[in-house]
KELUM-753210 format. One line per 10 residues: number of its first residue (from 1); their letters; for each residue x, y, z of N, C-alpha, C, O, CB. Coordinates in nm, 3 decimals, decimal comma. Glycine has a CB too. Layout:
% KELUM-753210
NUM	a	X/Y/Z/X/Y/Z/X/Y/Z/X/Y/Z/X/Y/Z  ...
END
This chain:
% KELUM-753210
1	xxxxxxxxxx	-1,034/2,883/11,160/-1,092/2,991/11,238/-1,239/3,003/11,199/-1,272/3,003/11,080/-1,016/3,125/11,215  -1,315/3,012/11,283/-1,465/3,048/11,290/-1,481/3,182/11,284/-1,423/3,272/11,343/-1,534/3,002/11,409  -1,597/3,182/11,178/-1,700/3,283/11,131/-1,625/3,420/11,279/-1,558/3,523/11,290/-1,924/3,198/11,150  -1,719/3,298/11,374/-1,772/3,421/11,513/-1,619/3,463/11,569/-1,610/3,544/11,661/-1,891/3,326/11,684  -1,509/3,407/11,510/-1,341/3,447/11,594/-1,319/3,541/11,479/-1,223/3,606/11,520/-1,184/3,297/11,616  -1,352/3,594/11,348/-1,317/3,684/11,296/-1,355/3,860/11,312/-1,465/3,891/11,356/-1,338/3,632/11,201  -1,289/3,932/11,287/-1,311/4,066/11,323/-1,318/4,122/11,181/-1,298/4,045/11,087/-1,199/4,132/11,422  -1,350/4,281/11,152/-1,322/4,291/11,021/-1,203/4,393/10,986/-1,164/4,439/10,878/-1,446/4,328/10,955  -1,150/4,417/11,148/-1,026/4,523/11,080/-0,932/4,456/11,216/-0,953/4,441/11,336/-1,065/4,755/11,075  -0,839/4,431/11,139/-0,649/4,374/11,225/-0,607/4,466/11,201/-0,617/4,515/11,088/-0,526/4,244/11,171
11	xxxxxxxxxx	-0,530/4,536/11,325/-0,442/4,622/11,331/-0,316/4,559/11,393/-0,307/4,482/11,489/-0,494/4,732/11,396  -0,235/4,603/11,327/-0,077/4,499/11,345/0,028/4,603/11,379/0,099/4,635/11,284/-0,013/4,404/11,179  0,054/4,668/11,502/0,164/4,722/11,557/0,297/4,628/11,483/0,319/4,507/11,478/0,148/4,714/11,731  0,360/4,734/11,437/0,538/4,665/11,393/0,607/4,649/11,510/0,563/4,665/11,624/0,652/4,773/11,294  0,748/4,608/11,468/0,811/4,598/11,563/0,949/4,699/11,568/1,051/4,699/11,638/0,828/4,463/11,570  0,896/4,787/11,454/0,960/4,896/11,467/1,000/5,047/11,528/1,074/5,139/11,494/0,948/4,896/11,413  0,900/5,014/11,647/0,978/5,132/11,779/1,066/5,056/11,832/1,079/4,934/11,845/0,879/5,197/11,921  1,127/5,151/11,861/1,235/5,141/11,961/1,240/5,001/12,088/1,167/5,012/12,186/1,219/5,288/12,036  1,316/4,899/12,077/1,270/4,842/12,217/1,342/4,897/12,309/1,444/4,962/12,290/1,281/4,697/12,238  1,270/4,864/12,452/1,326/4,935/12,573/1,249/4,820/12,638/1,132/4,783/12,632/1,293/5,112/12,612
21	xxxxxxxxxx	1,418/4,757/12,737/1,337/4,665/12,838/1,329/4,758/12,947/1,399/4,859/12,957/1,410/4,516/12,884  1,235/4,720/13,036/1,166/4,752/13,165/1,153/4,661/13,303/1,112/4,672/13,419/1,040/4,772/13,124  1,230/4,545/13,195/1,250/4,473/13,310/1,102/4,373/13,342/1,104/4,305/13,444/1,287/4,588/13,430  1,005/4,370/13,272/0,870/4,309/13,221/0,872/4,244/13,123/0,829/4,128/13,118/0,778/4,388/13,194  0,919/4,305/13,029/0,928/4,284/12,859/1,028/4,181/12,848/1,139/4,167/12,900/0,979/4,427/12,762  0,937/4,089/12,737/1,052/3,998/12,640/1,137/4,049/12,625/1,134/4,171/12,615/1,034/3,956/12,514  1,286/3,959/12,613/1,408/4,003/12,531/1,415/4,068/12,383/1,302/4,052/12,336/1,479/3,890/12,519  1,491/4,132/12,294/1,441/4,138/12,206/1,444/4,093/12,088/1,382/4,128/11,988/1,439/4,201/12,206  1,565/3,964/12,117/1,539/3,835/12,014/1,387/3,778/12,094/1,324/3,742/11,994/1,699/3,688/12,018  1,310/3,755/12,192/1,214/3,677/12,175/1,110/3,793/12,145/1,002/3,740/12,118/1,189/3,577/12,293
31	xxxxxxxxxx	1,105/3,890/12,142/1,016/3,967/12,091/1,042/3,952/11,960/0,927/3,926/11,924/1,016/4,095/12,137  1,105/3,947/11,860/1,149/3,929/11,714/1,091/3,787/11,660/1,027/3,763/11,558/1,320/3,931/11,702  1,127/3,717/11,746/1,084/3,562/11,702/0,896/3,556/11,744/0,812/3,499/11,674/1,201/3,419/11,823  0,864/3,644/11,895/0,723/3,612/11,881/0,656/3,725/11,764/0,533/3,712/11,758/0,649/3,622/12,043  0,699/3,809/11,692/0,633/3,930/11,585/0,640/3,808/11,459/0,544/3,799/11,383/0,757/4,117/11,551  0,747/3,725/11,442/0,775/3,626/11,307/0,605/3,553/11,356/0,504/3,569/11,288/0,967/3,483/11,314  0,612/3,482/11,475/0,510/3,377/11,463/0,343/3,443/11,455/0,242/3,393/11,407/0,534/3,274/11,602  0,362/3,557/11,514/0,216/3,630/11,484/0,209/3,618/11,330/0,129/3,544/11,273/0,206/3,807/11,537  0,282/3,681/11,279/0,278/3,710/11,130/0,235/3,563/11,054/0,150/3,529/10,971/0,440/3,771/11,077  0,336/3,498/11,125/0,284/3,356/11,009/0,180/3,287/11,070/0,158/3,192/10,995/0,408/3,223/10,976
41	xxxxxxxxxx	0,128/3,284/11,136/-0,034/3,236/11,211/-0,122/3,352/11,135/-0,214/3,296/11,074/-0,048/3,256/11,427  -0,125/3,463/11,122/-0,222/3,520/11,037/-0,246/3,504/10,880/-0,350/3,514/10,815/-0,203/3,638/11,056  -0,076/3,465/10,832/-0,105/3,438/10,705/-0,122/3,308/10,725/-0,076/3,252/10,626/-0,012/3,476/10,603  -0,168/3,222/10,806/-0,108/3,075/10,783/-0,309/3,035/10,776/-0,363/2,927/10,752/0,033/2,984/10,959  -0,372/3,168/10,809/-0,547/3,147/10,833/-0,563/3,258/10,757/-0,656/3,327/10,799/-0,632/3,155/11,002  -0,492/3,315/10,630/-0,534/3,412/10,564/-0,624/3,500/10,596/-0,737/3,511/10,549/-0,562/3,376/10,480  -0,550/3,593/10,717/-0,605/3,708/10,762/-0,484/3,811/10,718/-0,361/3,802/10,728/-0,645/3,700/10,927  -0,604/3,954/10,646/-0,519/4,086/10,586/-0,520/4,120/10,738/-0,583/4,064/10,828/-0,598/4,216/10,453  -0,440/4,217/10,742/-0,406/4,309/10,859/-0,370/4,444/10,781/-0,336/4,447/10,662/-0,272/4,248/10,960  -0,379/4,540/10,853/-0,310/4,659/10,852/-0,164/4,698/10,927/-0,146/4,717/11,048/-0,403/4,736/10,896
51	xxxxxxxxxx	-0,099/4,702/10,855/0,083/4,702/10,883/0,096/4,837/10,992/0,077/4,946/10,939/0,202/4,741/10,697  0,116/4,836/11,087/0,088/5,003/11,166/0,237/5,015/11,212/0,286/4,923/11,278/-0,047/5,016/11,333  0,326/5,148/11,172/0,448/5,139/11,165/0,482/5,308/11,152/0,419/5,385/11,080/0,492/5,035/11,045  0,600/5,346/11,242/0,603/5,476/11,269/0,645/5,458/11,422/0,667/5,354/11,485/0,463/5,557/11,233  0,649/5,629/11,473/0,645/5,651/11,557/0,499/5,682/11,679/0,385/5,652/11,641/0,721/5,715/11,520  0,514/5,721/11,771/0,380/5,685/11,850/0,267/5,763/11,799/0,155/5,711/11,805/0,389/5,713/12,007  0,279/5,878/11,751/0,190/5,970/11,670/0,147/5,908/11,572/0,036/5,857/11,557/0,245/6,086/11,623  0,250/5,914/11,491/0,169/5,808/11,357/0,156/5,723/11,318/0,124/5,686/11,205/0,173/5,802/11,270  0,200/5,629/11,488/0,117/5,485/11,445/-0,068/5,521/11,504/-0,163/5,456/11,458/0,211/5,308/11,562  -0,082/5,608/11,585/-0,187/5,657/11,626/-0,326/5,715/11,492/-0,439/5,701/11,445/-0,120/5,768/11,717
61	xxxxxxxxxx	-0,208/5,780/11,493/-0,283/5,809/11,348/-0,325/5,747/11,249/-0,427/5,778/11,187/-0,234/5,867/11,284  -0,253/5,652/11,224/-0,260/5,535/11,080/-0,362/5,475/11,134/-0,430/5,409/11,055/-0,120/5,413/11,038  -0,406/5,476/11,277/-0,530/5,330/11,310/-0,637/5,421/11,308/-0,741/5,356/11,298/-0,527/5,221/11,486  -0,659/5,540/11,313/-0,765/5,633/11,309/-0,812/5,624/11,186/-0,933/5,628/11,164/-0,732/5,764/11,343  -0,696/5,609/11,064/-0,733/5,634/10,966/-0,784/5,494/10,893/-0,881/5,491/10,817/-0,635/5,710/10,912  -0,723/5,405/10,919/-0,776/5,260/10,886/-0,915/5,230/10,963/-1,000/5,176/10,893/-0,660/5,143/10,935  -0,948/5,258/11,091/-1,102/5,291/11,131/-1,211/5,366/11,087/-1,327/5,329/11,106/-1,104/5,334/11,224  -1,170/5,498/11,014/-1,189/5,596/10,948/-1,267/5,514/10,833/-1,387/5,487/10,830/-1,060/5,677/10,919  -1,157/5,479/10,731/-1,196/5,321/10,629/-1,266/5,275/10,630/-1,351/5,283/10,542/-1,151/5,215/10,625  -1,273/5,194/10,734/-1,346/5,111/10,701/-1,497/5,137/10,691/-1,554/5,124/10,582/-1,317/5,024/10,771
71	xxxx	-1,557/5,169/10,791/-1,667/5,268/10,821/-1,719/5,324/10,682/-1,833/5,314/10,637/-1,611/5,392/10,918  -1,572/5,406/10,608/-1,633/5,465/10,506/-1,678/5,366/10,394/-1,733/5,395/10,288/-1,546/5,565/10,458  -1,641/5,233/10,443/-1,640/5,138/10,290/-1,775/5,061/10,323/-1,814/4,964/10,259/-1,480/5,005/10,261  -1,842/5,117/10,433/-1,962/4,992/10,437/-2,094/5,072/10,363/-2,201/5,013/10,348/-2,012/4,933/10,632
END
């Protein structure tokens, strides 16, 4: 991965809401199997992420606060 394809904050929705098909949406073995291959393509180019996990509020919240972060760390 190049310099210019990196960002400095990954935010990584789990796959821990609830699934609900819609009739759009992956199954939710292939939603399971595509969350495995994200995961190992980020570690596989040693990129940290932020784990974002909860319900819709406080996964909302957790990215406010990891934005919040970072900001405060420069």
């Amino acid at each position: 991965m190049t310099q210019a394809n990196q960002c400095d904050l990954y935010l990584y929705l789990d796959k821990d809401a609830p699934y609900v098909q819609d009739g759009t949406r992956l199954t939710e073995d292939d939603r399971n199997t595509l969350d495995s291959y994200h995961k190992n393509t980020l570690k596989k180019h040693g990129i940290n992420y932020h784990l974002i996990q909860g319900n819709w509020d406080e996964r909302f919240n957790k990215c406010v606060e990891a934005v919040k972060n970072m900001f405060s760390d420069l």
